[in-house]
Each structure stands twice: as C-alpha cells, then as structure tokens.
C-alpha positions as CSV (number, residue, x, y, z in Angstrom):
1,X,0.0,0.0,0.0
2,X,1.0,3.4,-0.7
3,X,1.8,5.3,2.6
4,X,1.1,8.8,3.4
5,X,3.9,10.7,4.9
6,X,1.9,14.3,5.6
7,X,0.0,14.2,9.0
8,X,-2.5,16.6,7.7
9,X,-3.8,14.4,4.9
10,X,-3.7,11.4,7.1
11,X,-5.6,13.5,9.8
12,X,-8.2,14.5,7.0
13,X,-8.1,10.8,5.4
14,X,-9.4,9.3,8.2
15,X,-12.9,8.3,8.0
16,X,-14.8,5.5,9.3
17,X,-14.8,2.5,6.2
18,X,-17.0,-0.6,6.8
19,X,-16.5,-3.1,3.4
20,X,-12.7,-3.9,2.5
21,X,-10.7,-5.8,-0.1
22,X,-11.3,-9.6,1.2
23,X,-8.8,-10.7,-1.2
24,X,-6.4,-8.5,0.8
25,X,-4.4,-9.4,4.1
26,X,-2.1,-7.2,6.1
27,X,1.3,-9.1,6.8
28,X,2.1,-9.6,10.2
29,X,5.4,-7.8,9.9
30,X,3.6,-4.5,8.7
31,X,1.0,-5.0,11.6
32,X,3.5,-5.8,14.2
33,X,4.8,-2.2,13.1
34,X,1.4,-0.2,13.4
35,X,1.0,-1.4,16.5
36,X,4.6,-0.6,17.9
37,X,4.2,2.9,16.6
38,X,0.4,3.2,17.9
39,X,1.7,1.9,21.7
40,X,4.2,5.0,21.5
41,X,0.6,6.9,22.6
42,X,0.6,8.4,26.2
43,X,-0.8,6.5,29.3
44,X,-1.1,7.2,33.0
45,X,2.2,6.6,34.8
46,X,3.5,4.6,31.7
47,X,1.6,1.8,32.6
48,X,0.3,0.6,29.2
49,X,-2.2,-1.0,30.2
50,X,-3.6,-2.1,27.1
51,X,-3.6,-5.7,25.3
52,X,-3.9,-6.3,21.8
53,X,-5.7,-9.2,20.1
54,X,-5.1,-9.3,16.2
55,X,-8.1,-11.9,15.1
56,X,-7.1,-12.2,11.1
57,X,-7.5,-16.0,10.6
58,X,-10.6,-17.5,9.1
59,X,-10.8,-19.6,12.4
60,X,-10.8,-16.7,14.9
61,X,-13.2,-14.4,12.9
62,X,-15.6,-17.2,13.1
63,X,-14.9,-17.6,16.5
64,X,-15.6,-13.7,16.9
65,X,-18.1,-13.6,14.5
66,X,-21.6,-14.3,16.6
67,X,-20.1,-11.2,19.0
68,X,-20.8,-8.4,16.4
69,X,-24.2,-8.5,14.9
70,X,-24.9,-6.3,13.0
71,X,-20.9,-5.3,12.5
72,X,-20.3,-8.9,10.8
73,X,-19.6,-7.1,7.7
74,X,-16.7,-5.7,9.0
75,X,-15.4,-9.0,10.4
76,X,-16.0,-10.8,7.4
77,X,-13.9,-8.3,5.2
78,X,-11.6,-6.9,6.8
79,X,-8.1,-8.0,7.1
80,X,-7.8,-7.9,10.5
81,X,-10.0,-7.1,13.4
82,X,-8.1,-5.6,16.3
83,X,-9.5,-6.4,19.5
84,X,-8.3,-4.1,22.7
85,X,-8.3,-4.8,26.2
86,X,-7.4,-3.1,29.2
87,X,-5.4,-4.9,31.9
88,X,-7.0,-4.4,35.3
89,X,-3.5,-5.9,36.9
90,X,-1.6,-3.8,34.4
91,X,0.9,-2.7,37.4
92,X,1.9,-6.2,37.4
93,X,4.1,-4.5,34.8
94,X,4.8,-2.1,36.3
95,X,8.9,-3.4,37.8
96,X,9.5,-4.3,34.3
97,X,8.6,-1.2,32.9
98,X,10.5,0.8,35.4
99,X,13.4,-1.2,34.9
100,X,13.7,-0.8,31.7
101,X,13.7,3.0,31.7
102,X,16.5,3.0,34.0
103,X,18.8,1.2,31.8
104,X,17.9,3.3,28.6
105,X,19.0,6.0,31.3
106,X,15.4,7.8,31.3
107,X,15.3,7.8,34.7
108,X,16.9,7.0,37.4
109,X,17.1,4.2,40.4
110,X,16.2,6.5,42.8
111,X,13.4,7.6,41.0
112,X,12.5,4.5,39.7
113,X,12.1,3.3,43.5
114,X,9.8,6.6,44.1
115,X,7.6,5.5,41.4
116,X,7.0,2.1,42.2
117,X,6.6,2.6,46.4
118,X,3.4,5.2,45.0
119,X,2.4,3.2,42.0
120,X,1.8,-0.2,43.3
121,X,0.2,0.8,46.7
122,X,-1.9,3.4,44.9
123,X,-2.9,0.9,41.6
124,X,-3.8,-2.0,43.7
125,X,-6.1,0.4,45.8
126,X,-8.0,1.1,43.1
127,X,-11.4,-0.2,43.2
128,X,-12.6,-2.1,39.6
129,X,-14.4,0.6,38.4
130,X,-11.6,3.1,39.1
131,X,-9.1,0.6,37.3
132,X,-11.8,0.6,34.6
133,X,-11.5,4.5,34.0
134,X,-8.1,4.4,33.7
135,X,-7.5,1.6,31.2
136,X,-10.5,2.7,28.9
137,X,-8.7,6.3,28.5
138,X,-5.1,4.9,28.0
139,X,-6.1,1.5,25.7
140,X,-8.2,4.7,23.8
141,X,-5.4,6.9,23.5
142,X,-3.4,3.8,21.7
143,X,-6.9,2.6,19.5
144,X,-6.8,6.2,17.8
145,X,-3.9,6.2,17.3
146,X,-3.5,2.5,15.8
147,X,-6.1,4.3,13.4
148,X,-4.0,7.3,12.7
149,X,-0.9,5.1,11.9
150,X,-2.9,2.5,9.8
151,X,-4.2,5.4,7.7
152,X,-0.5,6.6,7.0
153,X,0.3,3.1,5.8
154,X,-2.5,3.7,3.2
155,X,-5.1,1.6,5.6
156,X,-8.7,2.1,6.7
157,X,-10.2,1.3,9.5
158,X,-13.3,1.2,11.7
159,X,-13.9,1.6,15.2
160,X,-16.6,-0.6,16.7
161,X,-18.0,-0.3,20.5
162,X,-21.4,-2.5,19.5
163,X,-20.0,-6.1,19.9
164,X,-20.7,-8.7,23.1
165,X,-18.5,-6.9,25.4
166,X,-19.8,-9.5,28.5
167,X,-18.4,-12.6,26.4
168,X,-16.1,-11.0,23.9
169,X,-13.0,-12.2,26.6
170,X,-14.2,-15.8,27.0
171,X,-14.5,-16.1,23.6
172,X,-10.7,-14.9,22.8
173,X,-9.7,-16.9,26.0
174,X,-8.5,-14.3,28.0
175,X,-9.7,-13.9,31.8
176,X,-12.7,-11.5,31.6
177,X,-11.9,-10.2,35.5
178,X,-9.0,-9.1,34.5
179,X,-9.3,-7.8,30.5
180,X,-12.0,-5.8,30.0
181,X,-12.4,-4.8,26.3
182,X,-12.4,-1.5,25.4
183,X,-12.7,-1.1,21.5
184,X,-12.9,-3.4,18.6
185,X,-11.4,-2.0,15.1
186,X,-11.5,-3.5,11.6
187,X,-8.5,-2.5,9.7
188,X,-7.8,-3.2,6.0
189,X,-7.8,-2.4,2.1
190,X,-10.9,-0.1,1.5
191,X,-13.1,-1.4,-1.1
192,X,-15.7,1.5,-0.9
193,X,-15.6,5.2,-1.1
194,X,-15.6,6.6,2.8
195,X,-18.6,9.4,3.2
196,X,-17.9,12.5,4.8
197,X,-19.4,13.3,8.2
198,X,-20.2,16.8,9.7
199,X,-18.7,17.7,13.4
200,X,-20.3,20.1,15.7
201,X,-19.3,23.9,15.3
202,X,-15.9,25.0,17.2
203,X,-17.8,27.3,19.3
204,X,-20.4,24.5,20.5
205,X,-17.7,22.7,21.8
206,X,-14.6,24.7,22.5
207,X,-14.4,27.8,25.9
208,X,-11.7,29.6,26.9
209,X,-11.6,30.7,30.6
C-alpha cells in the first residue's frame, strides 16, 4: 500500500470504512509495526495498560463472529480485526517497565524506586471501576492512534464499541476479570468510497476561561 507521509492528509483521510478488499491481508510484519508505533501513545504513569488481540484467521473471525451483529460485515472483510483490552493488573508490569527505563537512562534508580513505592500501593487500591476509567482512557489513546498510523500506511479502519463486550474475553480466551475490552477495530484495504461526516461547530464545543 502506498503510505502517506503528511499528518494533515492522514488527519483529513481518516474516516470510518465498513467493506474492504477480502482478497487482501495485512502481513504480520507491517502490523506488528502499526502497533509498535500506535503503543508510542501516552498512558497514566506509563503503565500501558492495554492488550492487543489481532483476530485475522478464518478460524478466529468465526470464532468472533456471533459477538458483532450487525458489525459482521466488518469481520468478514476486513483484514484484520483488532480487538483491545485493558489490563485491570496492568501494574503487574509495572517493575518491568521501570526497569527498563532506568537502563535506557530515562530515569533513574532513585526515582525509579519513588515510582513504584506510589504506583503499586496506589494501583492495587484502586477499586474495579476506578481501574476501569483508567484503562478505557489509556487503551483509547493507543486505538486512535492505531487508526491514525494505519491510515498513514494507506489503511482504513473502523472503530466498533457494539460487539458482546460481556463474552467478547471468554471467547478470545483471555480472563474477563482481568481484560475488559475497550474497543474493537476493523482495519484493511478499503473497497468503498468513505462518506464525509459533519462535526459540531468549534464554538459549541470549544471555551476559553
């Protein structure tokens, strides 16, 4: 595919598509890199908290299929359907992460050890729901993102929240107390013209105080 190297014209080029080229499949080289470059996004106390299930098999997205309804059009031609989850132990991480910044030098032992003596205590306080709010934000901070950086690899894509979100986990095998799903999003070759869509006047929006 023809990539797009100027951030206004992938901004612009973004639009929801929902039919794509079924004879086309995304490598998992080239998807391995979107989703390195869309996990460079921002997240509370770089905790990353979210998880990443690439369903691109004939086998899973049959498997997934019965969970979208009235999406299944998406599922059946996409590519790829990218499944996120937020990790509710996502601090289990969190030594690892912490680690590693301290010997690419961005921070240091001591500061490393400040971090983790108010990050753990303070995570594992959290009650579910206020885990909940904090993965949804970060794991959506990386999905637009993985949309942003699949459009500038000459990719469309398709945000979904209506699929079986109670089941969605069991169905991927993944423990649904501890991965909650955020977003689903069908990525691929466009095979239709994507409509424009009209946004809400600055003003409506937007106040300065």
């Amino acid at each position: 595919m023809e990539r797009i190297s100027k951030f206004d014209d992938v901004l612009k080029g973004r639009k929801s598509v929902k039919v794509f080229d079924t004879e086309y499949k995304i490598s998992h080289e080239e998807m391995d890199e979107m989703i390195q470059k869309a996990t460079k996004a921002p997240s509370s106390v770089n905790m990353q908290p979210w998880r990443i299930m690439v369903v691109d098999s004939d086998e899973g997205k049959e498997k997934i299929l019965p969970s979208f309804g009235m999406n299944s059009r998406q599922v059946n031609t996409s590519s790829a359907m990218i499944i996120v989850f937020g990790d509710l132990k996502n601090y289990e991480k969190a030594e690892q992460i912490y680690s590693d910044a301290v010997s690419k030098k961005h921070m240091t032992e001591e500061i490393k050890d400040k971090m983790l003596s108010w990050v753990l205590p303070h995570y594992k306080g959290l009650s579910r729901e206020g885990m909940k709010d904090i993965v949804n934000i970060d794991s959506s901070l990386m999905a637009i993102q993985f949309m942003l950086v699949a459009k500038s690899h000459g990719y469309d894509t398709n945000p979904i929240g209506g699929f079986d979100k109670a089941n969605i986990a069991d169905v991927l095998g993944l423990d649904s107390e501890r991965f909650v799903p955020v977003v689903a999003i069908a990525v691929g070759k466009g095979a239709q013209e994507a409509h424009d869509s009209v946004r809400l006047p600055l003003e409506d929006v937007r106040q300065y105080l």
